[in-house]
C-alpha positions in Angstrom: 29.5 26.4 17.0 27.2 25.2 13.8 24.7 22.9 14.6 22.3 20.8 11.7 18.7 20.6 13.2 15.4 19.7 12.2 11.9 20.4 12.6 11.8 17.9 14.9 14.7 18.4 17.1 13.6 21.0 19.2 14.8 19.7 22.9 17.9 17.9 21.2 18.6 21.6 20.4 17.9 23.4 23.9 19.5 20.0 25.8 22.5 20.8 23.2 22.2 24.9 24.1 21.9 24.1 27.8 25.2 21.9 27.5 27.2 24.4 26.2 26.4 27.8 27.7 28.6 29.9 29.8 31.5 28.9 27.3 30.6 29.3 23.4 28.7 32.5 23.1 27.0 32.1 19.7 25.4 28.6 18.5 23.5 28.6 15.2 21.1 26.0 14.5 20.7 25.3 10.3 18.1 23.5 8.2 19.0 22.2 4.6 15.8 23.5 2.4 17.2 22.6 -0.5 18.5 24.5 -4.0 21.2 26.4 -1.7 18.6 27.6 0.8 19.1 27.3 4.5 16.6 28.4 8.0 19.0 29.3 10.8 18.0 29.7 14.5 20.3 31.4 17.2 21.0 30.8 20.7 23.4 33.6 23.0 24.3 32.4 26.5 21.5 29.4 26.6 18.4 31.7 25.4 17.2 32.0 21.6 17.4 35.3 19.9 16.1 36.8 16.6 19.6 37.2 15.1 23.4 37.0 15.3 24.9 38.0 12.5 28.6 36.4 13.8 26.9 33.2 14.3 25.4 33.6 10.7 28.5 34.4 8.9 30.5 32.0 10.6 27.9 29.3 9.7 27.5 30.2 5.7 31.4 30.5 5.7 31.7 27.2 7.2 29.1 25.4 5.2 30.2 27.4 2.0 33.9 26.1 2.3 33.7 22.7 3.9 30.3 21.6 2.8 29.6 22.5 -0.6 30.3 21.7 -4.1 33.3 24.2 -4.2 31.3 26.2 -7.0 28.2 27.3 -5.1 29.0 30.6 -4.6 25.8 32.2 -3.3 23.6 30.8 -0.4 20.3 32.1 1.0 19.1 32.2 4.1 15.9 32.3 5.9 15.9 34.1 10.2 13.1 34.3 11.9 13.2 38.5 11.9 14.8 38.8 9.2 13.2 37.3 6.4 15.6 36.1 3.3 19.1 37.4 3.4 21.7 36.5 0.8 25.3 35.6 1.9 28.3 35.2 -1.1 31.5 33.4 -1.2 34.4 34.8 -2.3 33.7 38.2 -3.3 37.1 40.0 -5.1 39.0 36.5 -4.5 38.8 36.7 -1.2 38.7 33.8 1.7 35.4 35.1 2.8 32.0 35.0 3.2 29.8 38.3 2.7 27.2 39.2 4.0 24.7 42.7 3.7 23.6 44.5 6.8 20.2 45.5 5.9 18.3 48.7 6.4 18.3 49.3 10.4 14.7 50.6 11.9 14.2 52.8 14.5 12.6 52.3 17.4 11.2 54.5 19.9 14.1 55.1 22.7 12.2 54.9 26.4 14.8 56.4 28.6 17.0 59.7 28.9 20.5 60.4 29.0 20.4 60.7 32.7 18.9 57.5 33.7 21.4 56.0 31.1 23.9 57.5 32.8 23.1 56.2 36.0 22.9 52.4 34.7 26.5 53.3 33.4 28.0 54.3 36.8 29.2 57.6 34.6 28.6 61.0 35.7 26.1 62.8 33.2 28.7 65.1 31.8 30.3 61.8 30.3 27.6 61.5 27.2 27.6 63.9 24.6 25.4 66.8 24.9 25.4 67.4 21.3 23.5 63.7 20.2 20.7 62.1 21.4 20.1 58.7 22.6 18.7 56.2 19.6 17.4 52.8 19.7 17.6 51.1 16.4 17.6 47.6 15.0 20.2 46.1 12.5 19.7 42.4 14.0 19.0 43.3 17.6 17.5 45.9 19.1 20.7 48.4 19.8 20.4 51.7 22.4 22.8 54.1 20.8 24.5 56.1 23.5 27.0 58.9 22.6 30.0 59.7 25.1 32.5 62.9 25.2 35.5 60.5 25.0 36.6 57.3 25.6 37.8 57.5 28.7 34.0 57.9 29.6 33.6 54.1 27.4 36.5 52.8 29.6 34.9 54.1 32.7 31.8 52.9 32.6 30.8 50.2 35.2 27.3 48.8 35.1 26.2 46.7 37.9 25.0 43.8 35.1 22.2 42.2 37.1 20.1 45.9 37.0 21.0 46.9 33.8 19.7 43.3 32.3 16.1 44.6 34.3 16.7 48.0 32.8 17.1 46.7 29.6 14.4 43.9 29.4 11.9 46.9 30.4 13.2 49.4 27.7 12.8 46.3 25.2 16.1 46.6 24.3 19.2 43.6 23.4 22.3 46.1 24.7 23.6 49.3 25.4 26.7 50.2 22.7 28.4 53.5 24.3 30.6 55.3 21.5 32.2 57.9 21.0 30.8 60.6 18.4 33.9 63.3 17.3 33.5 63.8 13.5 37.4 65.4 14.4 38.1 62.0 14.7 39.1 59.3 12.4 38.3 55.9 14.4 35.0 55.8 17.0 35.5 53.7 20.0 33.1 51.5 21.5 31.4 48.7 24.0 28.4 47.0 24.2 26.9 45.8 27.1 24.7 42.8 26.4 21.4 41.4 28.6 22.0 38.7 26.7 25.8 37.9 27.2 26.3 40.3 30.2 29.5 41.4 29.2 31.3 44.7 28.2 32.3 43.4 24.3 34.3 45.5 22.2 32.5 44.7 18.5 29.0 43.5 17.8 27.9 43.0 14.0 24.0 44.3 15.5 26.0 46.9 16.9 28.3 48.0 14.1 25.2 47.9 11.9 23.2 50.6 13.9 25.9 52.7 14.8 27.4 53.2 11.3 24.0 54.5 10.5 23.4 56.8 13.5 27.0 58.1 12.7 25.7 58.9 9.3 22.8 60.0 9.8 24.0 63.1 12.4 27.0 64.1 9.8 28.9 62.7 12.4 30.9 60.8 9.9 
């Protein structure tokens, strides 16, 4: 859902968030700055957060197509944590809107494996020995937790009312469990979200911080 909002609109835009929660899962909020530049503000199950890069690119598509001139071809805009970020239309002829991920930042991880583990409803064996847990942040802030397999992904059952407690005191968005086989050509994976509460399949936040761990331990 796109929304236009100004300065000004502040409860208009929580009364609008409140409205809809439980049932759209990403709302993003855009201001017109003028000479192609926009703010955008984000909303996930009723709360604001820094950044949703879906919510994003689904906006700057939207206004790009619908909105615009049909020549504009490059947009900019401004997030809260994110600072300027440049989103282009039509890259290689494509129907699209592009859109970098930029450079994700660690972050110092506050919990082991086995306490992981436990939050998961998984046995300990079920995360890979070989990688360590990593929290990083390519939108949100993203623990990075390795698993043998993905029957281990599949398996794991997280009572969702402690693991949001778990994950407000580790400072931390979600939980993405993956698996992490360089043997392998595809990795598998779930995120599970304090701020949706659900066991999703693909997060952009997500993708973002776990393409780099992947790299980064010549995993891939």
């Amino acid at each position: 859902r796109v929304g236009w909002v100004e300065e000004t609109a502040g409860e208009a835009v929580r009364g609008s968030v409140r409205d809809h929660s439980g049932f759209i899962p990403d709302m993003a909020f855009c201001g017109y700055e003028g000479n192609s530049r926009y703010s955008l503000s984000f909303f996930s199950s009723g709360q604001e957060i820094d950044f949703c890069w879906r919510a994003a690119i689904g906006c700057m598509y939207y206004l790009l197509k619908k909105c615009g001139d049909g020549k504009t071809t490059q947009v900019t805009v401004r997030a809260r944590s994110k600072g300027d970020i440049n989103i282009y239309k039509g890259i290689g002829g494509h129907d699209a809107a592009f859109m970098p991920i930029p450079e994700a930042v660690d972050k110092r991880t506050c919990t082991t494996k086995e306490v992981i583990a436990h939050r998961l409803a998984l046995p300990g064996q079920a995360l890979h020995a070989a990688y360590p847990v990593h929290t990083v942040n390519a939108g949100l802030n993203i623990l990075l937790v390795p698993a043998v397999d993905i029957g281990a992904i599949h398996r794991a059952t997280p009572d969702m009312d402690e693991l949001k407690v778990f994950l407000d005191r580790c400072g931390v968005d979600a939980i993405q469990v993956f698996t992490a086989d360089a043997k392998e050509k595809y990795t598998h994976s779930r995120i599970f979200s304090s701020v949706t509460g659900a066991g999703d399949h693909a997060s952009l936040s997500g993708i973002g911080a776990m393409a780099g761990y992947l790299a980064q331990h010549g995993i891939w």
